[in-house]
Residue, then its C-alpha position, 0 to 999 in steps of 0.5 A: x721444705x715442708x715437714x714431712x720432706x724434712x723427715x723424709x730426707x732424714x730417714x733416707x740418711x739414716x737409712x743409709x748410715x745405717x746400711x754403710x754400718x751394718x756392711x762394714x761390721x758386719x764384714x760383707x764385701x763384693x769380692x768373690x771368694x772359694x772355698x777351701x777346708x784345711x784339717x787340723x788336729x790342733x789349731x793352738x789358739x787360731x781365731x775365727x776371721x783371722x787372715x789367710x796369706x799366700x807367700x806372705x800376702x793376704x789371699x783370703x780369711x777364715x770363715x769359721x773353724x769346727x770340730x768333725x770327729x777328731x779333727x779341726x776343720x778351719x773353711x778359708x775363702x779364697x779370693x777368686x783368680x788366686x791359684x793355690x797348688x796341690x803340694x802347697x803347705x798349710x799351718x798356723x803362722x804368727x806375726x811375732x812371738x807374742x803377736x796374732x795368728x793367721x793361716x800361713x799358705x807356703x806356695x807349692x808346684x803348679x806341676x802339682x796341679x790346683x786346688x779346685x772349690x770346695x777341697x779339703x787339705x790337710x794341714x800341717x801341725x807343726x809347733x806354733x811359735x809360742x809352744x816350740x820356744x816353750x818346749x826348748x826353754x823345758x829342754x834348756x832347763x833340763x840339759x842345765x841340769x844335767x850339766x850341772x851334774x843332777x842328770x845321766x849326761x853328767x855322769x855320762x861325761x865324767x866317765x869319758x873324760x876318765x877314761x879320756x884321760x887314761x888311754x891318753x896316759x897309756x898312749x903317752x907313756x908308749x910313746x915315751x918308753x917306745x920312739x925317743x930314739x926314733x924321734x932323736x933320729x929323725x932330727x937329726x936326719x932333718x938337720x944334717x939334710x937341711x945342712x947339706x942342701x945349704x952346702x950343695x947350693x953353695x957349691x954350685x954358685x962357686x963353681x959357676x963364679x969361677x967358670x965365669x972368672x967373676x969374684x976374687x976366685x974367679x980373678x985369682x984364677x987366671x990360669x985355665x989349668x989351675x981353673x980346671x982344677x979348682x972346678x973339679x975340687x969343688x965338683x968333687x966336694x958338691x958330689x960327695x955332699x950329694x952321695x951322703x945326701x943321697x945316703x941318708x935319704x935311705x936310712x929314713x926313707x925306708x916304711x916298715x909295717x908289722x901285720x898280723x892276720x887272724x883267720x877263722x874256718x867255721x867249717x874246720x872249726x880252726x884259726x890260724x894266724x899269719x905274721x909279717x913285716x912289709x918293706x917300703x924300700x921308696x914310694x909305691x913299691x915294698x917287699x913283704x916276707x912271713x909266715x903262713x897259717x901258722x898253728x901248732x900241729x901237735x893240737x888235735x884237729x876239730x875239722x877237716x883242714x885242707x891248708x898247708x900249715x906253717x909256710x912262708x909268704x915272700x912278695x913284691x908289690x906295687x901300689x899302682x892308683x887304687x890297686x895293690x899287686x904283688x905276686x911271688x910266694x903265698x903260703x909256701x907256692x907261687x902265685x899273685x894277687x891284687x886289692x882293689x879299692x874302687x872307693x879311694x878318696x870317698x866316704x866309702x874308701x875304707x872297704x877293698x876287694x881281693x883276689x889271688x891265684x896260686x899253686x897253678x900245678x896242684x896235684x896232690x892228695x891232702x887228707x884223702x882228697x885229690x887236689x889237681x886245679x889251681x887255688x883262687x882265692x876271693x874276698x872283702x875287707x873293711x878298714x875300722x881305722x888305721x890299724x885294724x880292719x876285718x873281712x871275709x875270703x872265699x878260699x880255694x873257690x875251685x876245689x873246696x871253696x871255704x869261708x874263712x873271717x878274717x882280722x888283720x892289724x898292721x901298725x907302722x915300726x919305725x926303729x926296724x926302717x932305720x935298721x933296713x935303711x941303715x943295712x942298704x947303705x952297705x950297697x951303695x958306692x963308696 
């Protein structure tokens, strides 16, 4: 090989070194891509060339990243054949906490169609790693100090804990000076019954040993007769076990409820009250007796008020799923009524309709006007909790029909349940 080969061959190989280099540095491929232009208003440090990753797999690269107006626009491209839908997320994502940034791509619906060459997107400018574990160490720092009573939060805690700790002294001294003497009542209700339960299976096993001649009783009584009479001897023990059972099953079964409802009439520019006491004799069932539009009459009038004051209300009702009915007397006349609860069991349980109907033979003048239909009432009322609800009724929807809003508090007494359960045994048999 001559000379001038020799150099020949050495600048094709360097030719070609030299080309190899320049494609590889200089990032050139033969893969195809498309590209997509995602808007930004902050791109937290993302660089040019990073990567582009679909669902985790890298799909593509930034090309180059700039500024249009007021937005951050990052060019991706897009290796040919990989489908990216409409509805698709696009943001900055990161290796680690202190690693590199790429374009993350979160795969949307293909219901939402595709991204055609060339679209613009926007992105989605949530936190970046580095800024989120930034802002809640700050947060972190803050509510520390807080706490440790340089804030508004602790001032905040000291004072519900105060008064955390005096409605818990109130309620505890109620509870104190109000029902020890229901609490003592209740066990020993419980004590004597788990006894007599004791007693009542005892005397049933005696019985059927002796009716089958088996133990030392069963052996003892040969004779029929003198069977009999050992037989109805302990019958009649296990019978009148079962009647003081069954008396002191009154005496705490019995429910009593004191209510009181507080009613407003902005057109008469008047409230009344209603008071009573609802009777649970057994479950499902309760007699409830009071008093109606209670006020007194010597007060000068401020509006025109059609109801009849200082009544009486006596019912019997039934508690029937998510219905309450009762009929007998409302304020002073005949009538029924029914709640309805459509909601019982959900989040919504507390709220309850009403409507009642009386006074079916109304014919009568009340302060200068006829009053000859019957009176419907109509209402709704939501429970705040256990004790007190609130609500408005729609009162005698056929003549006058009048708003009234209405509060009612009802609260379980369990002293006056034992006196009913006490007064029934009175009824029962000796």
């Amino acid at each position: 090989m001559n000379s001038e080969m020799k150099v020949g061959v050495f600048v094709l190989i360097g030719g070609v070194l030299f080309a190899t280099a320049v494609f590889l540095l200089g990032d050139y491929s033969f893969q195809k891509y498309y590209p997509v232009y995602v808007e930004f208003s902050d791109v937290a440090g993302l660089p040019d060339r990073a990567t582009a990753k679909l669902s985790g797999v890298e799909v593509g690269k930034i090309k180059q990243i700039y500024l249009k107006e007021d937005k951050v626009i990052v060019e991706l491209a897009i290796k040919d054949g990989v489908k990216i839908y409409r509805d698709a997320r696009f943001l900055v994502g990161a290796t680690s906490m202190i690693g590199s940034k790429y374009m993350q791509i979160d795969q949307g619906r293909a219901a939402s169609g595709l991204i055609p060459a060339g679209a613009t997107v926007p992105g989605d400018d949530s936190l970046p790693l580095d800024r989120a574990l930034s802002k809640a160490v700050t947060s972190l720092q803050k509510m520390v100090e807080d706490i440790n009573g340089e804030g508004r939060l602790a001032h905040d805690l000291n004072e519900v804990m105060g008064n955390l700790r005096e409605i818990t002294a109130n309620v505890n001294d109620l509870v104190a000076n109000s029902q020890p003497h229901a609490e003592k009542v209740v066990e020993r209700l419980d004590s004597i019954t788990a006894r007599l339960d004791s007693m009542l299976a005892k005397t049933d096993a005696i019985v059927d040993k002796v009716n089958r001649g088996e133990g030392v009783a069963g052996a003892l009584v040969s004779d029929q007769k003198m069977k009999a009479d050992v037989s109805e001897a302990v019958s009649n023990i296990r019978d009148a076990s079962v009647s003081v059972k069954e008396a002191l099953g009154r005496v705490g079964g019995f429910r009593t409820y004191l209510r009181w409802d507080y009613k407003y009439e902005p057109n008469a520019n008047s409230s009344k009250n209603d008071f009573g006491v609802k009777i649970y004799p057994r479950e499902k069932r309760y007699y409830y007796l009071g008093a109606a539009n209670m006020i007194n009459t010597k007060d000068t009038a401020r509006g025109t008020d059609y109801e009849v004051m200082n009544t009486v209300d006596a019912q019997l009702g039934w508690d029937v799923g998510n219905f309450d009915l009762y009929a007998g007397v409302l304020r002073g006349s005949g009538g029924f009524g029914a709640r309805w609860a459509p909601f019982l069991n959900t989040k919504w349980d507390r709220i309850a309709f009403l409507v009642e109907g009386s006074e079916f033979t109304r014919n009568r003048d009340i302060k200068g006007r006829l009053f000859n239909k019957p009176r419907y009432d109509a209402g709704v009322d939501a429970r705040i909790n256990k004790y007190i609800s609130a609500g408005m009724r729609l009162n005698d929807m056929a003549e006058t029909s009048r708003v009234n809003l209405t509060t009612r508090l009802i609260f379980e007494d369990k002293d006056i349940a034992y006196l009913f359960g006490f007064a029934s045994l009175g009824a029962m048999k000796k």
